[in-house]
C-alpha positions as CSV (number, residue, x, y, z in Angstrom):
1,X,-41.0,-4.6,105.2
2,X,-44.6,-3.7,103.5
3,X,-47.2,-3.0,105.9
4,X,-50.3,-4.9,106.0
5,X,-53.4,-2.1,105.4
6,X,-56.8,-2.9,105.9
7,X,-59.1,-3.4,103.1
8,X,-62.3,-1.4,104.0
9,X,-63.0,1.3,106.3
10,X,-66.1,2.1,107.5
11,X,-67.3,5.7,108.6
12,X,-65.3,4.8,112.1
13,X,-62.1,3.5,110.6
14,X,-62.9,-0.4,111.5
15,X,-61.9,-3.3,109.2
16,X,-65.2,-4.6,107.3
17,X,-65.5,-8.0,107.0
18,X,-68.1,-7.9,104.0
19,X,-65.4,-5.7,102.3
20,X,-62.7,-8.9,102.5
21,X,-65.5,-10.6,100.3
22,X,-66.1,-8.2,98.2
23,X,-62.3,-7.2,97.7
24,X,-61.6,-10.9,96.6
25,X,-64.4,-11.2,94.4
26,X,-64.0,-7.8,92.6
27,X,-60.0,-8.7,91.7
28,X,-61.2,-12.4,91.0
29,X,-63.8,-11.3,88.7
30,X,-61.8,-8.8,87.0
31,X,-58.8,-11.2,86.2
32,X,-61.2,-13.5,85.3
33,X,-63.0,-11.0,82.6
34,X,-59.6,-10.2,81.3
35,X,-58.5,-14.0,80.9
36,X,-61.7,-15.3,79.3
37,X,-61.7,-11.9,77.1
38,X,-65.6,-12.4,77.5
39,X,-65.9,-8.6,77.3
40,X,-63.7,-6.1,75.7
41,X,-59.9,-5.4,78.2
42,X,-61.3,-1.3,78.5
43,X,-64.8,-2.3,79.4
44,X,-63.7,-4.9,82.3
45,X,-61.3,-1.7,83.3
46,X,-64.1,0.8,83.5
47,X,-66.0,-1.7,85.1
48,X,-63.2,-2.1,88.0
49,X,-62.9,1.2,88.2
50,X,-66.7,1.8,89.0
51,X,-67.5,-1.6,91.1
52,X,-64.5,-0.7,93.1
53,X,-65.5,2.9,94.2
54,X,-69.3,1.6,94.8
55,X,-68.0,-1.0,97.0
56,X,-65.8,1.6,98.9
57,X,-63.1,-1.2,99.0
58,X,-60.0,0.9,99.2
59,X,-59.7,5.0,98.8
60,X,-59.8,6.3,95.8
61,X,-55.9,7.4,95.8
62,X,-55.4,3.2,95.5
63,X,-58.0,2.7,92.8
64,X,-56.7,5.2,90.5
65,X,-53.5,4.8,91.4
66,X,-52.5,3.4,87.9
67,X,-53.0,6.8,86.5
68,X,-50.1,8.1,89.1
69,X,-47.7,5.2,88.1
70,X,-44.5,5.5,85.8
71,X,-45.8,2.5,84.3
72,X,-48.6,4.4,82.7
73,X,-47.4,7.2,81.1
74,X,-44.6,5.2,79.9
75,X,-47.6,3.0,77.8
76,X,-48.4,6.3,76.5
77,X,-45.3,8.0,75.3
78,X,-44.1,4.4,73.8
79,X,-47.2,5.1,71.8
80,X,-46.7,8.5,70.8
81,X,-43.1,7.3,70.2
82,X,-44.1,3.9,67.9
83,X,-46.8,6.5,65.8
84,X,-43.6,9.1,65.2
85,X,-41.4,6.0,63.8
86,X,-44.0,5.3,61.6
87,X,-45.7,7.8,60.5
88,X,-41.8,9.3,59.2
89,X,-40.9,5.5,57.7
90,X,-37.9,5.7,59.5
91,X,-38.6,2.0,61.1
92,X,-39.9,0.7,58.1
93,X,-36.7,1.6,56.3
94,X,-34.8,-0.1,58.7
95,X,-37.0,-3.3,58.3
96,X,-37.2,-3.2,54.8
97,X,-32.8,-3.0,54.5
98,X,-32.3,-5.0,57.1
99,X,-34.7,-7.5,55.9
100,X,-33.7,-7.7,52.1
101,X,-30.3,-8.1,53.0
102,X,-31.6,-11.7,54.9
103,X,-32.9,-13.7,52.2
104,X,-29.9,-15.4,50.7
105,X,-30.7,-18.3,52.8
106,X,-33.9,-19.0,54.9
107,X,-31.6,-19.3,58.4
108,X,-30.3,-16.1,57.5
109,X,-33.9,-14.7,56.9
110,X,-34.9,-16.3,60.1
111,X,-32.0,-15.4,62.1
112,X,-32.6,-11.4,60.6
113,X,-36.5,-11.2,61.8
114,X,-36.2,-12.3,65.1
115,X,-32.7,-10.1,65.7
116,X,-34.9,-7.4,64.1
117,X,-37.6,-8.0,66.3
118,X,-35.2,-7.8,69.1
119,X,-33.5,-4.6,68.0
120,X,-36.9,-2.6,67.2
121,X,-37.8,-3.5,71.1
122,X,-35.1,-0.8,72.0
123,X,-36.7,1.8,70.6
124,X,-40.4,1.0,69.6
125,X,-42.1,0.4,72.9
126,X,-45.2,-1.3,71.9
127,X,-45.2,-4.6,71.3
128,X,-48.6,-4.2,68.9
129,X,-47.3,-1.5,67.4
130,X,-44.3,-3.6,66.4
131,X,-45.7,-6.3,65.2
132,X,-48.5,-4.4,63.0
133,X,-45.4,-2.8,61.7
134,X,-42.9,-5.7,61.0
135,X,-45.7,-8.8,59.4
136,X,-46.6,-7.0,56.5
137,X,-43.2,-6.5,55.6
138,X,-42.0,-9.9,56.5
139,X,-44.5,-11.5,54.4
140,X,-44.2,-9.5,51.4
141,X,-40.5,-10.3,51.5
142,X,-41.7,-14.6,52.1
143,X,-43.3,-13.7,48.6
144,X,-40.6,-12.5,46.7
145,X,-38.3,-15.0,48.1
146,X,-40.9,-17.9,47.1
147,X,-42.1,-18.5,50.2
148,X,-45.7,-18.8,49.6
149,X,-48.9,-19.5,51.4
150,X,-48.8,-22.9,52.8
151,X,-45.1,-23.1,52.7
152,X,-43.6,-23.7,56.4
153,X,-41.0,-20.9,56.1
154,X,-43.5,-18.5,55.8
155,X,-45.1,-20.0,58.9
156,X,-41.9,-19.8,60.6
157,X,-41.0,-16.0,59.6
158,X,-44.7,-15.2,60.6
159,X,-43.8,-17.1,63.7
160,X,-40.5,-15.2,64.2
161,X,-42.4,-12.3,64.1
162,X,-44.8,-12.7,66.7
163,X,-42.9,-14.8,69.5
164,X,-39.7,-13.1,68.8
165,X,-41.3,-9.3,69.3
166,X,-43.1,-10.6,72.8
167,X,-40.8,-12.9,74.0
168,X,-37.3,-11.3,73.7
169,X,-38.9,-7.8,74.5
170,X,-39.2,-9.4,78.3
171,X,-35.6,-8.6,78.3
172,X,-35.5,-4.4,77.8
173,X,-37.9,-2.5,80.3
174,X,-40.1,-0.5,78.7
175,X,-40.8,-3.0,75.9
176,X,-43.8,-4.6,76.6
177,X,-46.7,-4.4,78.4
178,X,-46.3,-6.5,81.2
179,X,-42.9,-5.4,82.6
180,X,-44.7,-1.5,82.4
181,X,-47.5,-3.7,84.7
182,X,-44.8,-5.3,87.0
183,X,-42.9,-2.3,87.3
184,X,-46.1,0.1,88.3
185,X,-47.1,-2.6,90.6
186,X,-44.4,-3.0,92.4
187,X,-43.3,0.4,92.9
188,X,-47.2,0.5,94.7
189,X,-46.5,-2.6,96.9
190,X,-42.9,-2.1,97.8
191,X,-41.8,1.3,97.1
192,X,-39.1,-0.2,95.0
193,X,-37.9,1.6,91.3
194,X,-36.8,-0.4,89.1
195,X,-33.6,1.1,86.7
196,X,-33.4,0.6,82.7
197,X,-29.4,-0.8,82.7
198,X,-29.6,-3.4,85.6
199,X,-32.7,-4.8,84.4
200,X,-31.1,-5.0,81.1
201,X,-28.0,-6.5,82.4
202,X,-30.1,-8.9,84.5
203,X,-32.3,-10.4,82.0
204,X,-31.4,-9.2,78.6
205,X,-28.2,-12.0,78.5
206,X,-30.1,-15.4,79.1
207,X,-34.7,-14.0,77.9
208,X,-33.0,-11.6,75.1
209,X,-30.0,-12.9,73.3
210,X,-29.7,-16.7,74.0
211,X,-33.3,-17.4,74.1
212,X,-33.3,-15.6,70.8
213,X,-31.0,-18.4,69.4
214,X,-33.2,-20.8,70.9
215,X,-36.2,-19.2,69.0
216,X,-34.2,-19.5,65.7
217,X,-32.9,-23.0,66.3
218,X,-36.9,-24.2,67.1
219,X,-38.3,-22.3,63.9
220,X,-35.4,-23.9,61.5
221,X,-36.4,-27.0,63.4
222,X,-40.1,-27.2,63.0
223,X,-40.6,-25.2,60.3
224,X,-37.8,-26.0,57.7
225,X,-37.3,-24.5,53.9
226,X,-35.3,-23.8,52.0
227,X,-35.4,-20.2,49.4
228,X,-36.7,-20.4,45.9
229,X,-36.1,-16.8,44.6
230,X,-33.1,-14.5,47.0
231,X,-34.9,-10.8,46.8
232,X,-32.4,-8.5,45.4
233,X,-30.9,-6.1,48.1
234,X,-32.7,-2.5,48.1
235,X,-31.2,0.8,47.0
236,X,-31.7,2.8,50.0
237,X,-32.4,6.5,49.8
238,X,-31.0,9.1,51.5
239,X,-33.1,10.2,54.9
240,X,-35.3,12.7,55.2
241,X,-35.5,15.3,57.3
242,X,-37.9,13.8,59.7
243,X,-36.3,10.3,59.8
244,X,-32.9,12.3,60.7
245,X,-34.5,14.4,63.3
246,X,-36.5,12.1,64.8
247,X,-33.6,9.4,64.3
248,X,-31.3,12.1,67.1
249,X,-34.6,12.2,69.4
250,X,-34.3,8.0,69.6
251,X,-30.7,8.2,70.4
252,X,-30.4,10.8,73.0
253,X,-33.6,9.1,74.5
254,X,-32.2,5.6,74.5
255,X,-29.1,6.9,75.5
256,X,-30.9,8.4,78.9
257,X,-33.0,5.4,79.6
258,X,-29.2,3.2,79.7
259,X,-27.7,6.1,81.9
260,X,-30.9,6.4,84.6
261,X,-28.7,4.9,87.0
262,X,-26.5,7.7,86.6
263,X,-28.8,10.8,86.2
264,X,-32.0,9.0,88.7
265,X,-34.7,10.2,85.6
266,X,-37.1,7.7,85.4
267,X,-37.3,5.8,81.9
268,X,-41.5,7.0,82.0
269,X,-40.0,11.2,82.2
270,X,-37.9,10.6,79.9
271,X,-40.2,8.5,77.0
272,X,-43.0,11.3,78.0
273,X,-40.3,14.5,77.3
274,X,-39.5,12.7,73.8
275,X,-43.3,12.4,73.3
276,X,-43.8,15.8,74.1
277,X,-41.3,16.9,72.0
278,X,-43.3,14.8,68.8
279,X,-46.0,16.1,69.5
280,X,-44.4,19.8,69.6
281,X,-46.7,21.8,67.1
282,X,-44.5,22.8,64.0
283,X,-41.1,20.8,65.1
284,X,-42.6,17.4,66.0
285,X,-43.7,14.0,64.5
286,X,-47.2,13.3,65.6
287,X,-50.1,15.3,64.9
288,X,-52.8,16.3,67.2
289,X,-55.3,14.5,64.5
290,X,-53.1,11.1,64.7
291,X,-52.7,11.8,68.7
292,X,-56.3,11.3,68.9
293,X,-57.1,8.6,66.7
294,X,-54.0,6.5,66.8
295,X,-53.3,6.2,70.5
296,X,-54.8,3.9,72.1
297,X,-56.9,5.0,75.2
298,X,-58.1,1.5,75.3
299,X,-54.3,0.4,76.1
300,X,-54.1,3.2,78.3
301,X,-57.5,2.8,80.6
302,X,-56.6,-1.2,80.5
303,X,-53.1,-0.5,82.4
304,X,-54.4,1.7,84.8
305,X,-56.9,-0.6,85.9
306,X,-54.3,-3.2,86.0
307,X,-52.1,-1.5,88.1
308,X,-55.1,-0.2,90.2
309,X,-56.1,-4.0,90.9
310,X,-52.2,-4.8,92.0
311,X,-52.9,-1.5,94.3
312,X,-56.1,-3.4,95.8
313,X,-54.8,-6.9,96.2
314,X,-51.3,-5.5,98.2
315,X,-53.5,-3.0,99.9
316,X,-56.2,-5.5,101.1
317,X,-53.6,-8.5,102.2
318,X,-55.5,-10.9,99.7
319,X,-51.3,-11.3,98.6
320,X,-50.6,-12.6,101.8
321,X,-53.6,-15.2,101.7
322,X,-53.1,-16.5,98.2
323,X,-49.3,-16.5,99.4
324,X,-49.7,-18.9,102.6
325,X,-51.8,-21.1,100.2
326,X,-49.2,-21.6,97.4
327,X,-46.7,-22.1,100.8
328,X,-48.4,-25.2,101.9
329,X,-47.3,-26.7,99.0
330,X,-45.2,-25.1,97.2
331,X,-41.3,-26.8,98.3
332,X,-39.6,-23.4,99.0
333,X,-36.5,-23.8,101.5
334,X,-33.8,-21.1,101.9
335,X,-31.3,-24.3,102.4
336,X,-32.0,-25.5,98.7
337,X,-32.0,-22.2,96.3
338,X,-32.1,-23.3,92.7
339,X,-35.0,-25.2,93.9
340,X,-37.0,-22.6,95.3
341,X,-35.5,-20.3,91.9
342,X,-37.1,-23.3,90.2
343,X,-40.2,-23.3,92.1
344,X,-40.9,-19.7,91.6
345,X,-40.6,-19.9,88.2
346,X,-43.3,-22.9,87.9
347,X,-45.7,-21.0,89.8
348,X,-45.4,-17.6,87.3
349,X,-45.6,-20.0,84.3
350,X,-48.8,-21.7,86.3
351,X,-50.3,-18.3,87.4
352,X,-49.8,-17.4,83.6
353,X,-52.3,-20.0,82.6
354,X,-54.9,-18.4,84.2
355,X,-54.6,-14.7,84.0
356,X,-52.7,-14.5,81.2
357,X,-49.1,-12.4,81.3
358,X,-51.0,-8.9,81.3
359,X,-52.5,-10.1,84.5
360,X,-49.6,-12.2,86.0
361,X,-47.8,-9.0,87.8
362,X,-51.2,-7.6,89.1
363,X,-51.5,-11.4,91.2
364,X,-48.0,-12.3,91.8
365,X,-46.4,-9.2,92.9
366,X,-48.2,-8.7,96.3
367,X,-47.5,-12.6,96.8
368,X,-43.7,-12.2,96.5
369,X,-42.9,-10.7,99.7
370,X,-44.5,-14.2,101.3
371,X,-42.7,-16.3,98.6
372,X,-39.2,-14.2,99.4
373,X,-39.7,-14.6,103.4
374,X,-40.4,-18.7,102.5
375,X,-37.6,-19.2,100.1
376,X,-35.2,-17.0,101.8
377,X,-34.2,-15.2,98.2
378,X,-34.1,-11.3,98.1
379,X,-37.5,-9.9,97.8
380,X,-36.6,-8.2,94.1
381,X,-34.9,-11.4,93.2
382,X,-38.3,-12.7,93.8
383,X,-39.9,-10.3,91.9
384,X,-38.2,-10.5,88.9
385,X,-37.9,-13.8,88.7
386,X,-41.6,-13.9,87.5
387,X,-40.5,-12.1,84.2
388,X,-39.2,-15.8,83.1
389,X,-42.8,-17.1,83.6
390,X,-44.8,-14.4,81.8
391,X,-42.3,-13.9,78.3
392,X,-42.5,-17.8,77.9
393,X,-46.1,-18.6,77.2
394,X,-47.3,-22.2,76.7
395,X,-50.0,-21.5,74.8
396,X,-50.8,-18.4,72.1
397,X,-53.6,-16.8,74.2
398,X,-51.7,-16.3,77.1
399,X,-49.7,-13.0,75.0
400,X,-51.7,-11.1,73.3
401,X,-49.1,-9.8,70.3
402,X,-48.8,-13.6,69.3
403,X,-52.4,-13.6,68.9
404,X,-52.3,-10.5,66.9
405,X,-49.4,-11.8,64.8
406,X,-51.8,-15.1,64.4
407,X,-54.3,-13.1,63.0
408,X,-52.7,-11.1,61.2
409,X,-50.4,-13.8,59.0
410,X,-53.5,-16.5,59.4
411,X,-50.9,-18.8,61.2
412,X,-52.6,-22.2,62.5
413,X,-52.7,-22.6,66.3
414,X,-51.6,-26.1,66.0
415,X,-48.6,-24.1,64.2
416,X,-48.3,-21.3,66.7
417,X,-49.4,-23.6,69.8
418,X,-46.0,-26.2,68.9
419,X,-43.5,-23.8,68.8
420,X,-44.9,-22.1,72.3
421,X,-44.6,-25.2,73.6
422,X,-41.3,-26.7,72.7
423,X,-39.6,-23.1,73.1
424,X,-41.0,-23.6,76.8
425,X,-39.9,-26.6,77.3
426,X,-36.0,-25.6,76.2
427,X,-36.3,-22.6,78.5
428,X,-37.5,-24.2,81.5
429,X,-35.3,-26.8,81.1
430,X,-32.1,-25.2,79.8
431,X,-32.5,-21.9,79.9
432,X,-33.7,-21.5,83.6
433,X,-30.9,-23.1,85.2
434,X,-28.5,-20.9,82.9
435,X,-30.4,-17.8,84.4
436,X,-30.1,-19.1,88.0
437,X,-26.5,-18.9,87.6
438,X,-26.6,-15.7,86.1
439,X,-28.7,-14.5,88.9
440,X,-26.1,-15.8,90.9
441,X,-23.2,-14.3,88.9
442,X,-24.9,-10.9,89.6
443,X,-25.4,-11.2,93.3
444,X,-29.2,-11.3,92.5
445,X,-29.2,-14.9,94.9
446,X,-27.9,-13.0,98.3
């Protein structure tokens, strides 16, 4: 059971009123900054930060709580991790062969992005990072296979790119942004941790591998081509140095994050032992010069405050309020479970409309201990179930890596927005009621 805690104190220790109002106005317009993007993600967190402690609406230790969490340092070492694969072209190799060896046929080049996208998710925690690393290589091979501007394949391998690196990364914990946010927020709330392998097991099956399929099946279906020029396959040269080095450090790291359950490490100790270890003056991967300029304190600051604000709204009870309100009409019932599965999953994908994914785990998390006691499903069950709402955007602006990949391959919205939108479709219509039973299968529904 998570206690209730008052939201303001005065200099006697009584509930203030005014702070209630100021609590729900403070989260409200911080989610609504973020959603709008009206002012830069690291600006609106400072500006949390600062309004919060003014206000005197919770201590300081929930504030700044974000900075404590697992969640954060896990954002940065998956960026001093992504830098190290880069700066020693060790994933760009692997794109590059992996890639080449695609193009005899457009499926096959479709098919090899998004598995790509998938794979790299494992061990290059940022989904930015990814993405910035993947579309210039993906479009220079839609050149030499004849794939042009204008043509639809290279919209659809531009595509791949984006919605296949945010989507499927849902799927492995420390993979994108919002599970970090989901998973700092809820060990806040409810005190609960939540381990690399059984989330994996959980979700990787039905959001990873077949929804992965689906995304290749939609692409060749809206986006068809055919190849006018198959790219030779590249000679590969033998690793460096580096690339081998740093190629053990992945493995023995990814092979600790799969075995947590065994060993009780947290995936965040052990991403931030391999990034202290690339950072390691003389042995390492990442300079202090890179450290500095290439990580992204922006990132960093905006998780925090993220997490902070999930610390506020569990802290101040507002997740109890919003939660009685979605109850009057939302048709939970622990007699009918796939419909209150069902339910929970429209009102993540609704929730997702307004605050984006980033900001989906900072509101839903402190409602999901009303939405579990209303739809009699286990309270993690409840929580996790929001992952399937947040990696299956409707539209591009609700992920911010699609937009990126947008931007980055000039890709259309129209394009963008009508494979978001029949790839939702399928999954809420297909794929959800395949991950209900899986849930089931699991034990996840008792």
């Amino acid at each position: 059971m998570v206690q209730r805690l008052p939201c303001g104190f005065g200099n006697d220790g009584e509930l203030m009123e005014g702070n209630s109002i100021a609590t729900a106005a403070l989260i409200a317009g911080t989610i609504g900054l973020w959603a709008t993007g009206r002012v830069p993600d690291y600006l609106t967190a400072l500006m949390f930060f600062a309004a919060a402690m003014i206000l005197g609406v919770a201590p300081g230790s929930v504030i700044f709580s974000g900075f404590g969490s697992a969640a954060f340092w896990l954002v940065v070492s998956g960026f001093v991790l992504g830098i190290a694969i880069s700066s020693t072209g060790l994933a760009a190799r692997a794109a590059r062969l992996l890639a080449a060896r695609t193009t005899a046929s457009y499926p096959r080049m479709v098919l090899g992005v998004v598995g790509l996208t998938f794979g790299l998710a494992f061990v290059m925690p940022s989904n930015m990072g990814r993405i910035a690393l993947l579309m210039p290589i993906v479009l220079a091979l839609a050149n030499r296979a004849g794939l042009g501007e204008g043509r639809p394949g290279r919209l659809g391998l531009a595509l791949a790119v984006g919605l296949g690196t945010y989507q499927l990364s849902g799927s492995i914990l420390p993979a994108n942004v919002p599970n970090l946010l989901m998973s700092g927020a809820i060990e806040t709330a409810y005190g609960l941790h939540l381990a690399y392998l059984p989330y994996l097991a959980l979700h990787a099956p039905v959001l990873g591998i077949l929804k992965g399929a689906l995304l290749v099946a939609c692409i060749l279906w809206l986006f068809p081509d055919r190849i006018e020029a198959p790219a030779a396959p590249e000679t590969a040269a033998p690793l460096t140095a580096p690339e081998k080095h740093l190629a053990i450090l992945l493995a023995v790291t990814l092979a600790l994050w799969l075995t947590d359950f065994l060993h009780g490490i947290s995936p965040a100790w052990i991403g931030l032992a391999a990034a202290c270890v690339c950072l390691m003056p003389g042995i390492g991967f990442v300079s202090s010069e890179a450290f500095a300029k290439e990580v992204s304190h922006a990132t960093a600051f905006y998780v925090a405050a993220a997490l902070g604000l999930a610390a506020l709204a569990a802290h101040s009870g507002l997740g109890d309020v919003l939660g009685g309100l979605i109850l009057k009409v939302a048709p939970l019932d622990p007699a009918k479970p796939f419909v209150s599965f069902a339910t929970l999953t429209g009102i993540a994908a609704l929730l997702n409309f307004v605050v984006t994914a980033n900001g989906l785990p900072a509101l839903f998390v402190p409602l999901a201990q009303s939405l579990a006691a209303a739809s009699g499903l286990p309270l993690l069950t409840v929580l996790m179930i929001q992952v399937i709402g947040y990696a299956t955007p409707m539209l591009p602006y609700q992920a911010g890596p699609i937009v990126l990949a947008m931007a980055m391959a000039r890709i259309p919205f129209a394009a963008a927005a009508k494979l978001c939108l029949v790839l939702a479709a399928i999954t809420f219509a297909v794929l959800m009621p395949i991950d209900y039973a899986w849930f089931a299968v699991l034990g996840w529904l008792r």
